[in-house]
Each structure stands twice: as C-alpha cells, then as structure tokens.
Backbone atoms as SQL, in Angstrom:
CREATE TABLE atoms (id INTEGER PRIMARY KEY, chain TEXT, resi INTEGER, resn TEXT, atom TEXT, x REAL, y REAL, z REAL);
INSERT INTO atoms VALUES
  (1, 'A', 1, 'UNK', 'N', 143.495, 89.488, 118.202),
  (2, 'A', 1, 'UNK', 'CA', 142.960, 88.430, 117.370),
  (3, 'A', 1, 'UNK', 'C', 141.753, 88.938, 116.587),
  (4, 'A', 2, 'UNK', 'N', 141.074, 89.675, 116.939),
  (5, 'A', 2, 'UNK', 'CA', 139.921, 90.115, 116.795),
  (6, 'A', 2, 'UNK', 'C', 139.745, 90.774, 115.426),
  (7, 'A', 3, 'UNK', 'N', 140.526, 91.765, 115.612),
  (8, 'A', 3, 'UNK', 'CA', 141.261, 92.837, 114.986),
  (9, 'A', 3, 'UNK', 'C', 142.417, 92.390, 113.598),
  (10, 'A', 4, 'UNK', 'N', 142.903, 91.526, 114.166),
  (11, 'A', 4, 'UNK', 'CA', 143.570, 90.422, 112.575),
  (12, 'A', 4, 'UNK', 'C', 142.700, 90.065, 112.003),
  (13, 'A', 5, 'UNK', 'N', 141.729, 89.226, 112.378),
  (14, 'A', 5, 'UNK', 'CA', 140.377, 88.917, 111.707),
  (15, 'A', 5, 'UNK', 'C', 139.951, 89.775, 110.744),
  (16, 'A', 6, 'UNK', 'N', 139.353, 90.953, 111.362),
  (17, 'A', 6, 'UNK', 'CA', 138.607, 91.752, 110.584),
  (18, 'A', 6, 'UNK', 'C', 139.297, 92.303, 109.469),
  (19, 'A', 7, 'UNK', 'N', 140.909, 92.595, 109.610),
  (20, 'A', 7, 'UNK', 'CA', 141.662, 93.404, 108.844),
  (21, 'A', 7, 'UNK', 'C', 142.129, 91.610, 107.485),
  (22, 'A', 8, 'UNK', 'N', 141.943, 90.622, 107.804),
  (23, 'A', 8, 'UNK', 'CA', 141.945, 89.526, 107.316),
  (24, 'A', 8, 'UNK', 'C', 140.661, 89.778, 106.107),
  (25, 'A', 9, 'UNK', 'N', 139.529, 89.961, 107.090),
  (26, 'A', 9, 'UNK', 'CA', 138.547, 89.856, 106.261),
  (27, 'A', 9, 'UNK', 'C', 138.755, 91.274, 105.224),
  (28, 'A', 10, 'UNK', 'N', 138.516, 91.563, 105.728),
  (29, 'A', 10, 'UNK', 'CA', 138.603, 93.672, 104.671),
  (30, 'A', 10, 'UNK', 'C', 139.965, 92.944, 103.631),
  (31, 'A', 11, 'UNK', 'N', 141.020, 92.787, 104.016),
  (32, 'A', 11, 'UNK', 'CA', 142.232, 92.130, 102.544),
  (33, 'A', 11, 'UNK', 'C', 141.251, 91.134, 101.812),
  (34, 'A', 12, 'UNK', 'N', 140.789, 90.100, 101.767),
  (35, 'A', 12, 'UNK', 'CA', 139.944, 89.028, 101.456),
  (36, 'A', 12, 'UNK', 'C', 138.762, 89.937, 100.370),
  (37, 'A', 13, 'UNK', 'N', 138.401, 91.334, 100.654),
  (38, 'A', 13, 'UNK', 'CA', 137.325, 91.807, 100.508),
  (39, 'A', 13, 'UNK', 'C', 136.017, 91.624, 100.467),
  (40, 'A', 14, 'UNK', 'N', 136.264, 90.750, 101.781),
  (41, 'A', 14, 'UNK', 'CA', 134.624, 90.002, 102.200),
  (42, 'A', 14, 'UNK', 'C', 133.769, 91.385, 102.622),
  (43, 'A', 15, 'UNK', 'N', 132.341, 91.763, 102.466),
  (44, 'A', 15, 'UNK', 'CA', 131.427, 92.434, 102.699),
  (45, 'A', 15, 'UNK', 'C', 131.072, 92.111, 103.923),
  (46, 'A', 16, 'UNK', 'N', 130.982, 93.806, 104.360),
  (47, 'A', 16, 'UNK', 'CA', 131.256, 93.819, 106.235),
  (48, 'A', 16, 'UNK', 'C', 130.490, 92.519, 106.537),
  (49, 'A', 17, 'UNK', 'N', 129.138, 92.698, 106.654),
  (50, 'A', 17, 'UNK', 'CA', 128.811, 91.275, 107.575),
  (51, 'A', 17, 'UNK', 'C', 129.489, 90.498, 107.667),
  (52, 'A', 18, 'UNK', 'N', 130.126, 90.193, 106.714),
  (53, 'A', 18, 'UNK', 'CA', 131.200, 88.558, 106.796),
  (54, 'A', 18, 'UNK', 'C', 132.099, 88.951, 107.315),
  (55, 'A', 19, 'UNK', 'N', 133.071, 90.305, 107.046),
  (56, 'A', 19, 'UNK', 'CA', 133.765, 90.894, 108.439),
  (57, 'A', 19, 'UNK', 'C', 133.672, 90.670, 109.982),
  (58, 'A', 20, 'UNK', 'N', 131.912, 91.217, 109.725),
  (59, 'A', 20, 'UNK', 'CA', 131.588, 91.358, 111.176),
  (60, 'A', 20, 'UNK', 'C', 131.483, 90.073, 111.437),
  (61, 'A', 21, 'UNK', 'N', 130.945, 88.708, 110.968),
  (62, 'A', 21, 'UNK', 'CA', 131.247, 87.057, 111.560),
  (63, 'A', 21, 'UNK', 'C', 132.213, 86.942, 112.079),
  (64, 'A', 22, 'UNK', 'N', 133.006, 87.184, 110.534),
  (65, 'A', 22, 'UNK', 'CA', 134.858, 86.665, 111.011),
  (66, 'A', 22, 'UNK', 'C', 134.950, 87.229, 112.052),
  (67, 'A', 23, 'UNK', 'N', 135.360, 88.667, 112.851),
  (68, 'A', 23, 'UNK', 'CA', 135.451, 88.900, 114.162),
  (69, 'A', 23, 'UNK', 'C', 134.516, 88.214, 115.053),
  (70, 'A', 24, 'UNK', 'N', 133.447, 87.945, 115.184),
  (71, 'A', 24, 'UNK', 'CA', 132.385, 87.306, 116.118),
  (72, 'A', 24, 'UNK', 'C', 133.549, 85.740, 116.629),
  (73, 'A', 25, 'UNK', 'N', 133.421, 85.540, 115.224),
  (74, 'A', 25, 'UNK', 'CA', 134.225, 84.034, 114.969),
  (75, 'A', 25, 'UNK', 'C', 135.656, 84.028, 116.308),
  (76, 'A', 26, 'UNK', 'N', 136.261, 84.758, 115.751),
  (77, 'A', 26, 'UNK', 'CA', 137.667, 85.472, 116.123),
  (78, 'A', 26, 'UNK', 'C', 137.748, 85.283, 117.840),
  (79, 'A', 27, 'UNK', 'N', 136.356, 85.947, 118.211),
  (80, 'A', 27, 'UNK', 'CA', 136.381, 86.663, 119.709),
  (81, 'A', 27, 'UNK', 'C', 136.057, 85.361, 120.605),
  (82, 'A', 28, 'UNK', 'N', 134.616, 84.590, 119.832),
  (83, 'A', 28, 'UNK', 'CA', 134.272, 83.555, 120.790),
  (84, 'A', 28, 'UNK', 'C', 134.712, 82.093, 120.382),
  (85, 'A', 29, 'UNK', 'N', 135.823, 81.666, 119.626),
  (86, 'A', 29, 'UNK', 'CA', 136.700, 80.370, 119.459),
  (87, 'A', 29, 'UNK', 'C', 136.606, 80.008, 120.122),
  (88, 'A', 30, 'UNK', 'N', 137.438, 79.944, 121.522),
  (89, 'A', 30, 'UNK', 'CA', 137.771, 79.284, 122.201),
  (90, 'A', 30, 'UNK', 'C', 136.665, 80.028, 123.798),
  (91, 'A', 31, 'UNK', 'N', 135.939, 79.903, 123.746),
  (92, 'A', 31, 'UNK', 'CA', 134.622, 80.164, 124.685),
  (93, 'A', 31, 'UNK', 'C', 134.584, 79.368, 125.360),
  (94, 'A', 32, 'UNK', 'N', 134.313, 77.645, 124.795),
  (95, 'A', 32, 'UNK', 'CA', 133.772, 76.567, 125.583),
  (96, 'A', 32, 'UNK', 'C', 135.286, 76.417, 126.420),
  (97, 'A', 33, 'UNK', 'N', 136.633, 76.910, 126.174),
  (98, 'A', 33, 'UNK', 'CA', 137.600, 76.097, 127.409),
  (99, 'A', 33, 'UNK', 'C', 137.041, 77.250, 128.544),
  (100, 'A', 34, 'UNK', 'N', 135.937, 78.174, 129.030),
  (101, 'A', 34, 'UNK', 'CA', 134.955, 78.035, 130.174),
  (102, 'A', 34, 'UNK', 'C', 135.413, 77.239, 130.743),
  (103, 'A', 35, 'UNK', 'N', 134.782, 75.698, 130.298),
  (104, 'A', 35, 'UNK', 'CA', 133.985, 74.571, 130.945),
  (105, 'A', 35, 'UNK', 'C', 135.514, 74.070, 131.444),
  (106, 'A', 36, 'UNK', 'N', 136.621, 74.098, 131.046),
  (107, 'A', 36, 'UNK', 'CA', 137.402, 72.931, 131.518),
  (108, 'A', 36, 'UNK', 'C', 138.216, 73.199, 132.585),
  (109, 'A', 37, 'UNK', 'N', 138.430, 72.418, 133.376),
  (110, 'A', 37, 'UNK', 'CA', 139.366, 72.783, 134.631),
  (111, 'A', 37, 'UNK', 'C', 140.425, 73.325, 134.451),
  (112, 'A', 38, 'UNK', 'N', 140.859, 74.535, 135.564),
  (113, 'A', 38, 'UNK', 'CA', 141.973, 75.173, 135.192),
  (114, 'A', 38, 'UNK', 'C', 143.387, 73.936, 135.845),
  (115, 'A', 39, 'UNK', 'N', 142.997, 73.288, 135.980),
  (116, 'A', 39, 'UNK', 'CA', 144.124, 72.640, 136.623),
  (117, 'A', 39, 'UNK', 'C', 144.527, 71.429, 134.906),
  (118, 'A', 40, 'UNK', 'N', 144.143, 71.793, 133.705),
  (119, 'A', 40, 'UNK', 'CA', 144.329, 71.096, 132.653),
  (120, 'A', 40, 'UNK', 'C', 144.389, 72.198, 131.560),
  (121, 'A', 41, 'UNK', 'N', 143.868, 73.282, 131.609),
  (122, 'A', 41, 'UNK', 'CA', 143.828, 74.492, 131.355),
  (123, 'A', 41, 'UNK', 'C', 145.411, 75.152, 131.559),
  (124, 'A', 42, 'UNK', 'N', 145.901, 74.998, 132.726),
  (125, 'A', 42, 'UNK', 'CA', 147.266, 75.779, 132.800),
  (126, 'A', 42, 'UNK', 'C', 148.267, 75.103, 132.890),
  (127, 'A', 43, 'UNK', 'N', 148.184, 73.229, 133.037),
  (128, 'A', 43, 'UNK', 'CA', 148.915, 72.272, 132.832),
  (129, 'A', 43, 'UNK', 'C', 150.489, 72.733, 132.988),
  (130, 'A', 44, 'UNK', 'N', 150.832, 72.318, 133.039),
  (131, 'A', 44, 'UNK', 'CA', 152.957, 72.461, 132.581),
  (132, 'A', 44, 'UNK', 'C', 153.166, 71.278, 131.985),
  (133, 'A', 45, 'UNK', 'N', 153.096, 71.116, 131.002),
  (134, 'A', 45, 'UNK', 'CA', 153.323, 70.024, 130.492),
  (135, 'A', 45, 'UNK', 'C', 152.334, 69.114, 129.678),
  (136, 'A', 46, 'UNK', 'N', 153.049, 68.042, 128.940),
  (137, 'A', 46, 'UNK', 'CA', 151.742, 67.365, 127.827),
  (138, 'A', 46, 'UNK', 'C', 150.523, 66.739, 128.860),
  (139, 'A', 47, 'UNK', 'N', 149.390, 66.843, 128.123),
  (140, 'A', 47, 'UNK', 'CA', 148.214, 66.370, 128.555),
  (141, 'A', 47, 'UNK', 'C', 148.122, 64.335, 128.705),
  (142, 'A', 48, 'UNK', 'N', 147.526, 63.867, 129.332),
  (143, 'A', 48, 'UNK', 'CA', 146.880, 62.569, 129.402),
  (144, 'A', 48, 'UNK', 'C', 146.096, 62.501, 128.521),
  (145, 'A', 49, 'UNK', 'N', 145.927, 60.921, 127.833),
  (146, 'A', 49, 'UNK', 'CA', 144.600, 60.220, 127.471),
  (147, 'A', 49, 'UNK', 'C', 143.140, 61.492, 127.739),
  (148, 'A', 50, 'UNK', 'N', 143.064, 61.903, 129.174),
  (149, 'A', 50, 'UNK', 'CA', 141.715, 62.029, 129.744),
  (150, 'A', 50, 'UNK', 'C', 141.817, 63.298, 129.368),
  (151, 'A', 51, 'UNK', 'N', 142.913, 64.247, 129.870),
  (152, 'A', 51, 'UNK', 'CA', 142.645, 65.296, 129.539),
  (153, 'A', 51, 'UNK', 'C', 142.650, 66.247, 128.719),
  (154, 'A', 52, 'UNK', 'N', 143.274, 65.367, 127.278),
  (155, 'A', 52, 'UNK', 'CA', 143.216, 66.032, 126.085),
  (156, 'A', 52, 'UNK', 'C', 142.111, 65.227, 125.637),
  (157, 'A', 53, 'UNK', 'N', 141.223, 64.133, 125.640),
  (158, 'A', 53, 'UNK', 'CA', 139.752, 64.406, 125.578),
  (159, 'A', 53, 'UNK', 'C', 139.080, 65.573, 126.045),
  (160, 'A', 54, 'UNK', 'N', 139.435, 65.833, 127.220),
  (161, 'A', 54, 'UNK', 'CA', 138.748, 67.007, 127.975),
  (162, 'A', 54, 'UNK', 'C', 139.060, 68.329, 127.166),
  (163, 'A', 55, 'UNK', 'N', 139.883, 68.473, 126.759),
  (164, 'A', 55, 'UNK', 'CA', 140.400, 69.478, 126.114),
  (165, 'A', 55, 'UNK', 'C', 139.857, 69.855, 125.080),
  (166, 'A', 56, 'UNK', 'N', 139.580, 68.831, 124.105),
  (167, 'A', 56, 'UNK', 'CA', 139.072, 68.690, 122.761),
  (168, 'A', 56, 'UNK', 'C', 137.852, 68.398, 122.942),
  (169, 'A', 57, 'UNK', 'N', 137.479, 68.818, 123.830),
  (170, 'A', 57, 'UNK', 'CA', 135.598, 68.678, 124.073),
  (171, 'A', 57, 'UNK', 'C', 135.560, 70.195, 124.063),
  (172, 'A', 58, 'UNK', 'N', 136.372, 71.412, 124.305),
  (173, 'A', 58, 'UNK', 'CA', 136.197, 72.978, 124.488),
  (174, 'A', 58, 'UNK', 'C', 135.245, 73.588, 122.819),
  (175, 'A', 59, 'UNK', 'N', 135.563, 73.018, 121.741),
  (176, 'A', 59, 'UNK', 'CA', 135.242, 73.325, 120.239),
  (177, 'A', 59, 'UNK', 'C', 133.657, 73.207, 120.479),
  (178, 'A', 60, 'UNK', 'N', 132.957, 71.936, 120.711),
  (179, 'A', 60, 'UNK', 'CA', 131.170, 71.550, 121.102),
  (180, 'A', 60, 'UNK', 'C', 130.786, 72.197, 122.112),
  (181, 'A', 61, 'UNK', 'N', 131.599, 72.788, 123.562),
  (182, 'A', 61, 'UNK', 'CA', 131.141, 73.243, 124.546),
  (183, 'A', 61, 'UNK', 'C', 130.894, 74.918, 124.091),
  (184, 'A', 62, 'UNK', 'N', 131.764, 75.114, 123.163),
  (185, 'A', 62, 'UNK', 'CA', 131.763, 76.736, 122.749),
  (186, 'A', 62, 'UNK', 'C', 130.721, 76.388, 121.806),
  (187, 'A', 63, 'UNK', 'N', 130.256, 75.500, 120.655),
  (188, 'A', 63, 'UNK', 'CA', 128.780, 75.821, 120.166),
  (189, 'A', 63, 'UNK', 'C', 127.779, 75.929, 121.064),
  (190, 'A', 64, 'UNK', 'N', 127.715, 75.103, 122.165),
  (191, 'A', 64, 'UNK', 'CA', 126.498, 75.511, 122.740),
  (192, 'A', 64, 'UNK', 'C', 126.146, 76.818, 123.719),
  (193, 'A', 65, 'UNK', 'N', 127.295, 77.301, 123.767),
  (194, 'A', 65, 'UNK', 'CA', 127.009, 78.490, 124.653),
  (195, 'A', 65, 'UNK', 'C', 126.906, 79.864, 123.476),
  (196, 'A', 66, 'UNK', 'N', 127.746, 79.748, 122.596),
  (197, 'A', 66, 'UNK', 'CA', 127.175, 80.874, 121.368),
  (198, 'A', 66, 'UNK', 'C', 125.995, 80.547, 120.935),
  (199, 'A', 67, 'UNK', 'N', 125.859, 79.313, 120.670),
  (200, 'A', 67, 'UNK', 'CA', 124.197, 79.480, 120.145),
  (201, 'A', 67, 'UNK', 'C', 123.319, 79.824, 121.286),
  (202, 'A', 68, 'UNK', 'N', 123.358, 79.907, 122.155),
  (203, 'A', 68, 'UNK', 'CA', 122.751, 80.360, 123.295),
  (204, 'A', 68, 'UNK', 'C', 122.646, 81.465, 123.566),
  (205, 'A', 69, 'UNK', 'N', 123.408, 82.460, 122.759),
  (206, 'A', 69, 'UNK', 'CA', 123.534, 84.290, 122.870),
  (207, 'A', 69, 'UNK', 'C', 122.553, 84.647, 122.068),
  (208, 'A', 70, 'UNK', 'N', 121.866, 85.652, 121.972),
  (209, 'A', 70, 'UNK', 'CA', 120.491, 86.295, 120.985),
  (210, 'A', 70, 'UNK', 'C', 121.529, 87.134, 120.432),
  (211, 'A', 71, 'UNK', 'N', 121.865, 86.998, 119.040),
  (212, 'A', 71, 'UNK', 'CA', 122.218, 87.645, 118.259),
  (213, 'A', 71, 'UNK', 'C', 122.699, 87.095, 117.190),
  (214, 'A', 72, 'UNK', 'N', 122.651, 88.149, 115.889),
  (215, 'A', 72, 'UNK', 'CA', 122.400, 87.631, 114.452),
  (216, 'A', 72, 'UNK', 'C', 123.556, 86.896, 113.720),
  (217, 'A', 73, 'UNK', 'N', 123.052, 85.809, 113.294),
  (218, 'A', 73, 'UNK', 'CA', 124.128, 84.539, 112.897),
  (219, 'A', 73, 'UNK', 'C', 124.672, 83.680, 113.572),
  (220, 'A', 74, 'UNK', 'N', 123.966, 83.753, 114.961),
  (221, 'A', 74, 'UNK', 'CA', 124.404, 82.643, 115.676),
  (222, 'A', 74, 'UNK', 'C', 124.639, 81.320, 115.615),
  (223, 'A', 75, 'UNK', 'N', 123.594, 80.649, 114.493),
  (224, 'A', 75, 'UNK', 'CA', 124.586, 79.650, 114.012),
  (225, 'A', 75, 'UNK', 'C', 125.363, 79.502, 113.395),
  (226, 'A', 76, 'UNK', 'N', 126.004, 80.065, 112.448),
  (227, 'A', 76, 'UNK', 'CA', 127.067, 80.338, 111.848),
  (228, 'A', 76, 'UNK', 'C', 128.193, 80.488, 112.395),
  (229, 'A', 77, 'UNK', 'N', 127.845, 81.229, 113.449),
  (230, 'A', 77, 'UNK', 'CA', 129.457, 81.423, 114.515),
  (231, 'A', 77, 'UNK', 'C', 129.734, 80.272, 115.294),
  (232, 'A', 78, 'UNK', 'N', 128.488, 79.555, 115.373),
  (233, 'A', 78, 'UNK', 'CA', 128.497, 78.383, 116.206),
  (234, 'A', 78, 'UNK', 'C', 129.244, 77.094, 115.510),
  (235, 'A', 79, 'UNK', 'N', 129.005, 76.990, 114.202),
  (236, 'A', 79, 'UNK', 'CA', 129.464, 75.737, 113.543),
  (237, 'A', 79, 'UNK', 'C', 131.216, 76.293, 113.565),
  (238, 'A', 80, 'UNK', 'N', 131.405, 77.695, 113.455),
  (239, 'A', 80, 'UNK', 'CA', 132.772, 78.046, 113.289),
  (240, 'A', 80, 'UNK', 'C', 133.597, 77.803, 114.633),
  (241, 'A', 81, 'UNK', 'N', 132.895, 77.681, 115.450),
  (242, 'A', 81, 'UNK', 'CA', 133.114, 78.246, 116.921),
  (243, 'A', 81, 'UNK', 'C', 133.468, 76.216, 117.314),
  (244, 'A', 82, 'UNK', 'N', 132.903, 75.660, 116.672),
  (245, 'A', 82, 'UNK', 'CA', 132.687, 74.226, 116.636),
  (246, 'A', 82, 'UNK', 'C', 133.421, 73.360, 116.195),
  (247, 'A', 83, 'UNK', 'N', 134.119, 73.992, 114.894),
  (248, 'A', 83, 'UNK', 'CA', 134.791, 73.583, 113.662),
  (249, 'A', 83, 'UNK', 'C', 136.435, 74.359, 113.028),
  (250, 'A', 84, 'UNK', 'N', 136.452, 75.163, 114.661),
  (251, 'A', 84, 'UNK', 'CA', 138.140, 75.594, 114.241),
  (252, 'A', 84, 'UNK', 'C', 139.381, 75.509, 114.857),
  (253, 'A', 85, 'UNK', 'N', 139.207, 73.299, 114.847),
  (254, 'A', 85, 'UNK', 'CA', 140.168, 73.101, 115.150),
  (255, 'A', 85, 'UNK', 'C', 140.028, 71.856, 113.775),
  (256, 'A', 86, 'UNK', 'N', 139.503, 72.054, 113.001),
  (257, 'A', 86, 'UNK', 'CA', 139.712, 70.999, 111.767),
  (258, 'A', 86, 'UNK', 'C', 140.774, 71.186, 110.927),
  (259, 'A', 87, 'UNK', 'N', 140.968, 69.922, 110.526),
  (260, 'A', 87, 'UNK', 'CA', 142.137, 70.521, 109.394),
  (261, 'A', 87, 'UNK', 'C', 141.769, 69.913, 108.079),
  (262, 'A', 88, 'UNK', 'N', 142.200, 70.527, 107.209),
  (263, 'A', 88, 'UNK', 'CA', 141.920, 69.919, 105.991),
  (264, 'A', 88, 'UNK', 'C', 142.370, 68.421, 105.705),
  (265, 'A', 89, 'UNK', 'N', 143.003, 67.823, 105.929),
  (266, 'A', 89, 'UNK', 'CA', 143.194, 66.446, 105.567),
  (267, 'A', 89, 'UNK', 'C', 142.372, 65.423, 106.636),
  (268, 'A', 90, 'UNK', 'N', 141.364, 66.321, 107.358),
  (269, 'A', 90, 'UNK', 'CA', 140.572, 65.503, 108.085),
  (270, 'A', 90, 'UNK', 'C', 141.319, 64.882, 109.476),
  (271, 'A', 91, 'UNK', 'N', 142.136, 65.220, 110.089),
  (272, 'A', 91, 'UNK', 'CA', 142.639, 65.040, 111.089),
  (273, 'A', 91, 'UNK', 'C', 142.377, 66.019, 112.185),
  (274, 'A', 92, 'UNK', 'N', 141.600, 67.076, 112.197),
  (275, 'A', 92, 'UNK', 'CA', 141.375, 67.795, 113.222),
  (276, 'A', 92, 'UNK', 'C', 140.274, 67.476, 113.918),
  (277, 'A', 93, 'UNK', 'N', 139.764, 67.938, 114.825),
  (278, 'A', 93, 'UNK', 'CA', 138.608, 68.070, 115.997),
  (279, 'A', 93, 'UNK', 'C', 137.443, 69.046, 116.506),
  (280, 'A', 94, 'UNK', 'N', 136.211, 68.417, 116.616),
  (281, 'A', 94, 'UNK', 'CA', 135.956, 67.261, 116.757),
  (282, 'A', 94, 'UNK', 'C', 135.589, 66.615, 115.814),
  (283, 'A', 95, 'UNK', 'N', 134.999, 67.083, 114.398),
  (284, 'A', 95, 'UNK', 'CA', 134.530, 65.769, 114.027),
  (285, 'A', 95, 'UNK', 'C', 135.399, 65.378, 112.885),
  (286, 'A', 96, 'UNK', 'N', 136.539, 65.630, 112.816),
  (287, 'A', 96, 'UNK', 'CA', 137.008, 64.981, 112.128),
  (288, 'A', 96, 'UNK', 'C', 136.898, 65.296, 110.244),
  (289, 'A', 97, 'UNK', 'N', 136.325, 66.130, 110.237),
  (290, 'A', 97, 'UNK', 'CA', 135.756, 66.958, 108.921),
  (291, 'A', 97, 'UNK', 'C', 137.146, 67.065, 107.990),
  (292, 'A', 98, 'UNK', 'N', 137.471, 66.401, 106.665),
  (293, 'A', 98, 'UNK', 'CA', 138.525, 66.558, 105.921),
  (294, 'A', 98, 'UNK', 'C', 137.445, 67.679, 104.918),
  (295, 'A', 99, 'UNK', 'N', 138.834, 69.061, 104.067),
  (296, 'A', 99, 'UNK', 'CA', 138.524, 69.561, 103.393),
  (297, 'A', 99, 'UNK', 'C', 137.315, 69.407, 101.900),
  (298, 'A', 100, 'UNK', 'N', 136.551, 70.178, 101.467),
  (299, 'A', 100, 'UNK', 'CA', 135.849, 69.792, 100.304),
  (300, 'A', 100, 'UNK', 'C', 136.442, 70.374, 99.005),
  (301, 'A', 101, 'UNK', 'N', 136.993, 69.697, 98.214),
  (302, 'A', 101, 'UNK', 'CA', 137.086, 69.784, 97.203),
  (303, 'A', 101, 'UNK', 'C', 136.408, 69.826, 95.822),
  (304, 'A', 102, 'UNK', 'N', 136.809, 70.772, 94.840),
  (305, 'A', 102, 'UNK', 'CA', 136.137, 70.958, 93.818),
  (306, 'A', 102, 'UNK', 'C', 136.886, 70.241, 92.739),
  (307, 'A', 103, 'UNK', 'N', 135.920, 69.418, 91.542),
  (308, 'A', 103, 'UNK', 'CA', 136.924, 68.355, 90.600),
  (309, 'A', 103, 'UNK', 'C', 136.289, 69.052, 89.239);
C-alpha cells in the first residue's frame, strides 16, 4: 500500500514531500482500528447497528494517535488519516464531508 502510494504520487508528479505524506498517509489510515475489538474486527459476517458505529469511530481514533507522533506534518496526515473514508457526494465517514467544487 505504501509503496502504490508513493509510486501514485511520483505518476501525479507531486514533489517528494507530498510523496513522502502520501506514504505517511498510506501507512497510518487505518491506525485507530487499534482501538476496536477484535471480536468486530474479524467478524464473519455483516456488522450491527453498534458495531459498525464502532467501526466507523477507527477514522477519529487514528487522528488522535498520529497527531500524537512528533513528526513533520502531523496534522496533515491526521485530517487524512481522519478523512479517508469520505466520499465525494458526501456520504462517507465521519463527517460526512461532500466533495468541493470549482464553478
């Protein structure tokens, strides 16, 4: 994943730092499912009401533990780390963030 990223970013011809995010980005996504029980975590099958709340709480639990690392751009990785399960028509999680458009 890591490694798609970066080779994502380099096609894109983003300038390394933004490389080096996008991988940061890449590595610590999904960080905060840490916090969630493995017994909802390895599930067999669709989630409950409770535990796809629980689930969709992993996006806020991974900002606060990247912003919590000493190193450069940490918030940045954090809002990404926060914000990559959105979707553009505003139906993703958590907050619900629809795409910005230019008119």
């Amino acid at each position: 994943m890591i490694e798609l990223a970066g080779a994502f970013g380099r096609h894109c011809r983003f300038e390394a730092d933004m490389v080096r995010s996008l991988r940061l980005c890449a590595l610590f996504h999904d960080i905060g499912k840490i916090g969630i029980p493995d017994s909802i975590l390895f599930k067999d099958g669709p989630f409950d009401d409770e535990e796809w709340a629980e689930m969709r709480s992993h996006p806020e639990r991974g900002q606060r533990i990247v912003e919590a690392i000493d190193i450069e751009g940490v918030d940045e990785i954090g809002v990404a780390v926060r914000h990559h399960h959105e979707h553009f028509d505003g139906s993703g999680y958590p907050d619900g963030l629809p795409a910005k458009t230019s008119r």
